[in-house]
C-alpha positions as CSV (number, residue, x, y, z in Angstrom):
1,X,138.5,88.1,50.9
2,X,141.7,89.6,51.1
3,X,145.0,89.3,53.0
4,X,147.1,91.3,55.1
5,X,150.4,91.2,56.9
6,X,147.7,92.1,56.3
7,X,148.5,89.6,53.7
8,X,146.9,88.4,53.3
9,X,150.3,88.6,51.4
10,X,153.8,88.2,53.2
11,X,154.5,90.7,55.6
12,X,155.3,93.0,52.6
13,X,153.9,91.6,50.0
14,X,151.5,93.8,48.2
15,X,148.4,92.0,47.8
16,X,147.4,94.2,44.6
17,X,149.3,92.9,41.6
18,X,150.8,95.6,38.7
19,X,148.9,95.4,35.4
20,X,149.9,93.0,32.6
21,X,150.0,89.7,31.0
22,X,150.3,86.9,32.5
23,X,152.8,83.8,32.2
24,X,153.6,80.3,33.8
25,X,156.5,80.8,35.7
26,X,157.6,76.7,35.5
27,X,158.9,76.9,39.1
28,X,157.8,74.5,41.6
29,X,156.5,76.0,44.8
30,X,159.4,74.5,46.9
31,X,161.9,75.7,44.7
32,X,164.6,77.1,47.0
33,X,165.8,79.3,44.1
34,X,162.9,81.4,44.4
35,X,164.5,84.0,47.1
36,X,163.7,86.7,44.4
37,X,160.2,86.0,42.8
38,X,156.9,86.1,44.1
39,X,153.8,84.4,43.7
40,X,151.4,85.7,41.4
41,X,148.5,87.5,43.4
42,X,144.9,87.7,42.5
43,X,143.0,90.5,42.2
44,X,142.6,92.7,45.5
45,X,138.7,92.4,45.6
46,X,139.6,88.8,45.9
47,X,142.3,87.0,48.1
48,X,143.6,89.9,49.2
49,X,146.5,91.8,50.6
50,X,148.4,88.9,50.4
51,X,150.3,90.5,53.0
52,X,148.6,91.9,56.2
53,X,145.0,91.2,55.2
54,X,142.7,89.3,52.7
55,X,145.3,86.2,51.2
56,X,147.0,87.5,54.8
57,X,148.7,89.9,55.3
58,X,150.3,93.3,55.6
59,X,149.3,90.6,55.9
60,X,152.7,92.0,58.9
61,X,154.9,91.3,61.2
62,X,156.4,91.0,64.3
63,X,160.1,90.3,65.5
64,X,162.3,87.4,66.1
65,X,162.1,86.1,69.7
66,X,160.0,87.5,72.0
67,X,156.3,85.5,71.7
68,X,153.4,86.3,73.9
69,X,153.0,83.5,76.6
70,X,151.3,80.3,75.3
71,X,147.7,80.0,75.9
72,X,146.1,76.4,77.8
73,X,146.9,73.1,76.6
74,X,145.6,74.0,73.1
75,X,142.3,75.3,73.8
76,X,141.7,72.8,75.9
77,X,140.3,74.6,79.0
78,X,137.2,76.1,80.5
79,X,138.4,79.2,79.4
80,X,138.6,82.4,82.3
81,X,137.0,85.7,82.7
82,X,138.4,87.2,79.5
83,X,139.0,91.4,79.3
84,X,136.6,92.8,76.5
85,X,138.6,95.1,74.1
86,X,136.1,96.6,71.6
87,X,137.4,98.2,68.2
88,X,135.9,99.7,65.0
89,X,136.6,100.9,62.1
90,X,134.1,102.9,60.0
91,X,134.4,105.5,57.1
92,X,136.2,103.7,53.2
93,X,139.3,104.6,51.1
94,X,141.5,107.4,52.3
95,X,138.8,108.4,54.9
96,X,139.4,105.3,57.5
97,X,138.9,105.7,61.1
98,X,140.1,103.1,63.6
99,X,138.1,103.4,67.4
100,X,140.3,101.5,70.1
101,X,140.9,102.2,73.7
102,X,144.5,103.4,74.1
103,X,145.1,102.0,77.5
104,X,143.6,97.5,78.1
105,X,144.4,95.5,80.9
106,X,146.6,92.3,79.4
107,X,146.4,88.6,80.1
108,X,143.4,86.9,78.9
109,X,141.1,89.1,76.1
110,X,138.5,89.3,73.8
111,X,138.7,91.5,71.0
112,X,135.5,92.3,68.9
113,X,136.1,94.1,65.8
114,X,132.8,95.6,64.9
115,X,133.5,96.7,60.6
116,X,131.4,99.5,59.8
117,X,133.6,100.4,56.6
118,X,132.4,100.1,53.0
119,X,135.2,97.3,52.9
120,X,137.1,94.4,54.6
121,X,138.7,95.1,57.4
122,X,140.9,93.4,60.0
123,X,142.5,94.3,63.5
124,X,146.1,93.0,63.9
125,X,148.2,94.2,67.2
126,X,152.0,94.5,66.8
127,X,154.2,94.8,69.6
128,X,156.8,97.5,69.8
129,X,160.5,97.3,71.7
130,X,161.6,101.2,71.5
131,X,160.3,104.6,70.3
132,X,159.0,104.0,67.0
133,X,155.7,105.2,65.2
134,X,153.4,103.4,63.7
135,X,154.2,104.8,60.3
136,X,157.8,102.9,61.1
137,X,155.7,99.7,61.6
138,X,153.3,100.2,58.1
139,X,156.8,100.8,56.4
140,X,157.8,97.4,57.5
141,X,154.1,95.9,56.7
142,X,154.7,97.1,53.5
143,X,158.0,95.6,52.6
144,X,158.6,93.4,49.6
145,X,160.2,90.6,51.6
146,X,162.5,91.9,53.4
147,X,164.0,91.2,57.2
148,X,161.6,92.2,60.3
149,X,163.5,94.1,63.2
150,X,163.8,93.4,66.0
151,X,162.0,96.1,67.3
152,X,159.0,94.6,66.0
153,X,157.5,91.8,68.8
154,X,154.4,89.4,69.1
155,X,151.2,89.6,66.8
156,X,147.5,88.5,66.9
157,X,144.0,90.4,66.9
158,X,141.1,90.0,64.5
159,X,141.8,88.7,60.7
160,X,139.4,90.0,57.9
161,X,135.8,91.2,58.8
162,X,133.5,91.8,56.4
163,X,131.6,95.2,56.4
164,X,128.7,95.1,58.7
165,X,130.0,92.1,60.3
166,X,131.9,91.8,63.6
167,X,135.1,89.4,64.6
168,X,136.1,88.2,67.4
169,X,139.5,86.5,68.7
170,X,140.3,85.5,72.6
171,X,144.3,85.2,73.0
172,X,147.0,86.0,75.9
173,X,148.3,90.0,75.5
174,X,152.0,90.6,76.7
175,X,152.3,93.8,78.7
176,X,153.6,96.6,76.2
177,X,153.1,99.1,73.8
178,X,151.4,97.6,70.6
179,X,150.5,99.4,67.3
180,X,147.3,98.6,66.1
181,X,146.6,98.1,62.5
182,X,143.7,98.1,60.7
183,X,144.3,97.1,56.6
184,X,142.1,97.2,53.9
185,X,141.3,94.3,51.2
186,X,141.0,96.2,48.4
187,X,141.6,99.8,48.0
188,X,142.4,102.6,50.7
189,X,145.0,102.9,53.0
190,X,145.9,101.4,56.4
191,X,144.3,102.8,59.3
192,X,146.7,103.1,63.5
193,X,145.6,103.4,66.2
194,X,148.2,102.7,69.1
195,X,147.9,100.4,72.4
196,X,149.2,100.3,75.3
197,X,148.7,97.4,77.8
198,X,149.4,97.2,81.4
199,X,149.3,94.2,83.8
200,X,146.7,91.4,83.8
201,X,147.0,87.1,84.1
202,X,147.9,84.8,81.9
203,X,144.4,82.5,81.3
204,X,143.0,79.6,79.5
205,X,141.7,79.9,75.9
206,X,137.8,79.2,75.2
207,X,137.5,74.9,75.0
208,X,137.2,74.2,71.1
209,X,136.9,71.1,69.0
210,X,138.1,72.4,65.8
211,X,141.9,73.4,65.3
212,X,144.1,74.3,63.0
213,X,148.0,74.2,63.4
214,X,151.2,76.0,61.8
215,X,154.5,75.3,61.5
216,X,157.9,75.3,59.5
217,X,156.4,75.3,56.4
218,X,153.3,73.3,56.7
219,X,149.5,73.1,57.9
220,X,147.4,70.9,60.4
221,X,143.7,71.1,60.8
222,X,141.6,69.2,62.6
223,X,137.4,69.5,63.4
224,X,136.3,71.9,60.8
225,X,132.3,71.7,60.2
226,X,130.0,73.6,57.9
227,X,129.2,77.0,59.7
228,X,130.1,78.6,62.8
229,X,133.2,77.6,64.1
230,X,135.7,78.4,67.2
231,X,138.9,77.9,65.7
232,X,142.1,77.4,68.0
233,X,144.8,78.5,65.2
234,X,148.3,77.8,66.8
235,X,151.4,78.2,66.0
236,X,153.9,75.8,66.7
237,X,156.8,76.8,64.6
238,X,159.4,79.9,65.0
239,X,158.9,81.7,62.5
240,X,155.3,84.2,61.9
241,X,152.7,82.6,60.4
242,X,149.1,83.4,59.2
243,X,145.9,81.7,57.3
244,X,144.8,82.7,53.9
245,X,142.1,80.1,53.3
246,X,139.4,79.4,50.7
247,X,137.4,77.0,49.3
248,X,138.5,74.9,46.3
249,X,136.0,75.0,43.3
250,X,134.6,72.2,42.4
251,X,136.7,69.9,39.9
252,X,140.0,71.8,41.2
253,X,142.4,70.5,43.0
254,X,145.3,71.8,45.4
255,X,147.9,71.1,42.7
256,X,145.9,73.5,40.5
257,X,146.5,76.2,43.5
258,X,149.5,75.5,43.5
259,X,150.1,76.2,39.9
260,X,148.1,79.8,39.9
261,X,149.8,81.1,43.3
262,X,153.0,79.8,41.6
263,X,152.9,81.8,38.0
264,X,154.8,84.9,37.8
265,X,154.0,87.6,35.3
266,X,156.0,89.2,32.9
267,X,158.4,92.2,33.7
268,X,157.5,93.0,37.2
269,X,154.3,90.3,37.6
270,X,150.6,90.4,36.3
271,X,147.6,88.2,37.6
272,X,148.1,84.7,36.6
273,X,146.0,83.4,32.8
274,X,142.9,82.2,33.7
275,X,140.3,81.8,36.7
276,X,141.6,81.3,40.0
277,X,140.5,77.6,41.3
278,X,139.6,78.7,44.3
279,X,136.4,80.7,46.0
280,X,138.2,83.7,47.2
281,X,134.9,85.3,48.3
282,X,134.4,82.5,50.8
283,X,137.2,82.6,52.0
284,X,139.0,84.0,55.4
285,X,142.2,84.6,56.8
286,X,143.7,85.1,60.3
287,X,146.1,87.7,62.2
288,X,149.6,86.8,61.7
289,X,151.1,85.7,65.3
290,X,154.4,84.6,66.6
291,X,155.8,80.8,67.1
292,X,154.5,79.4,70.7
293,X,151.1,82.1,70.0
294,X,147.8,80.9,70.1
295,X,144.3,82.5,70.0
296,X,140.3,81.6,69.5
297,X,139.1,82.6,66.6
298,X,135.2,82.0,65.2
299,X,135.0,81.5,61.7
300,X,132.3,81.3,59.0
301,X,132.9,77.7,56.9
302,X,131.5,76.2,53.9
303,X,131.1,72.3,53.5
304,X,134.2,70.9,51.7
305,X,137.8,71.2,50.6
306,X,139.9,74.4,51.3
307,X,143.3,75.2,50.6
308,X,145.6,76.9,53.8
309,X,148.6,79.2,52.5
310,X,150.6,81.1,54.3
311,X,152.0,84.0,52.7
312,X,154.6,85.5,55.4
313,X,158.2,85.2,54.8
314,X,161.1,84.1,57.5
315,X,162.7,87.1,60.0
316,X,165.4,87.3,58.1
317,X,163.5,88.1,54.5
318,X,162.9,86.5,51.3
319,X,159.8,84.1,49.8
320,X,156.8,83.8,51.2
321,X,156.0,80.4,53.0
322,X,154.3,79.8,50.3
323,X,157.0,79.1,47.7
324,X,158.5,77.2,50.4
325,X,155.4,74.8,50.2
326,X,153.3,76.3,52.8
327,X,150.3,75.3,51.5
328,X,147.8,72.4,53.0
329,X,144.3,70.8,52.2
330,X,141.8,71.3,54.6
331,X,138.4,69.1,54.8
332,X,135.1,70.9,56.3
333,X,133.0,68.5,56.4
């Protein structure tokens, strides 16, 4: 699995980690004097772009204020007649093509991401308030935790597909121009398409039992069973937020995630000593959307404990929310 805002890492954060030995940083995750590390990131086949994509996230992105209208009473409703966007990427490494319509009607929609690449894939949307490209907006993605402009609005689409599989998401789309972004877990490069959307109604989101919550810095989940699951993710905070999740292995606990996500390498980082504790092949992660955002999203879960991390930092730059102890149990049971 791997992150994006693609995070899977912070909006910037690079998911793959330089070479090198490894050491224990001693730093508590809700240190506030951590405004200059980073966590220590696990392999790229693994967790993933801790940014945008597989632990995220390029795990991205998206602007201070302007959120996309808030969807139901928390996925409480019937759900309406939702516009079918379908999008697919195909090809691997440097050779990436992304297949999206350039104009959607906005309101209510469904967006399939059908993944015929050799890798992980998601589909995240950003928003865009002015003229710039979408190599402006990957410059941003890619980051090391610095501020988002304001030129960069909203968030959502598909998180992390795996190859031959297809992910869906329902949500509310803003009228606008969006950049669509397409990272990889491991290695290759990015792949734009851009998006324009025009009209459209607000509707409700798809009824679902199982939810799981974000805010200022913590998680809330609720209704997870073993399987298939439609997921309302929400976030209730102001700041961007994503899912990196995965499965604890057995005999680990979340203070033993904590530890490994915590560790810092020597002279410019390295993968942390040891085996992760977690089951980053099992895992998933979301899109990265705005505060007051909320979307439908059908997830593949395994029967018991997971840990929920957030790896994007505030507007304004600095730590992931991780370090800032954005990091939660979850029970699928």
């Amino acid at each position: 699995m791997a992150t994006s805002w693609r995070v899977g890492t912070g909006l910037g954060y690079s998911l793959a980690h330089p070479s090198g030995r490894a050491r224990e940083s001693g730093v508590a995750i809700d240190d506030p004097d951590l405004s200059t590390r980073r966590p220590a990131i696990p392999p790229s086949s693994t967790i993933a772009n801790l940014s945008f994509s597989r632990v995220a996230a390029l795990t991205f992105l998206l602007a201070a204020g302007l959120v996309l209208p808030a969807c139901g009473s928390g996925g409480g409703g019937s759900g309406g007649q939702a516009e079918r966007v379908e999008i697919e990427v195909s090809g691997e490494a440097k050779s990436v093509e992304l297949k999206a319509p350039q104009k959607i009607k906005g309101g209510l929609v469904q967006m399939n991401l059908k993944n015929s690449s050799k890798g992980p894939r998601d589909a995240e949307i950003i928003r865009i308030e002015g003229d710039q490209s979408a190599q402006d907006v990957l410059k941003v993605i890619e980051s090391q935790g610095g501020p988002i402009p304001d030129w960069l609005q909203d968030g959502g689409g598909v998180g992390e597909t795996a190859p031959g599989k297809t992910g869906k998401v329902t949500q509310n789309v803003a009228e606008g121009r969006y950049v669509l972004v397409s990272a990889p877990s491991e290695d290759g490069e990015p792949a734009t398409a851009e998006l324009q959307v025009e009209g459209g109604s607000e509707g409700e989101l798809p009824k679902t039992s199982a939810e799981i919550v974000a805010t200022e810095y913590s998680f809330a989940s609720k209704g997870l069973k073993p399987g298939k699951n439609a997921v309302l993710f929400k976030n209730a905070g102001q700041e961007l937020h994503h899912v990196v999740a995965a499965p604890l292995l057995p005999g680990k606990t979340l203070d033993d995630v904590k530890k490994f996500v915590s560790e810092e390498g020597e002279e410019g980082g390295g993968p942390p000593p040891g085996p992760p504790p977690i089951d980053f092949e099992n895992g998933f992660t979301t899109a990265v959307i705005d505060g007051g955002i909320e979307q439908v999203t059908d997830l593949e879960l395994k029967k018991g404990k997971y840990a929920m991390i957030c790896f994007i930092q505030d507007r304004t730059g600095g730590p992931p929310h991780v370090m800032k102890g954005m990091i939660a149990e979850a029970e699928v049971q």
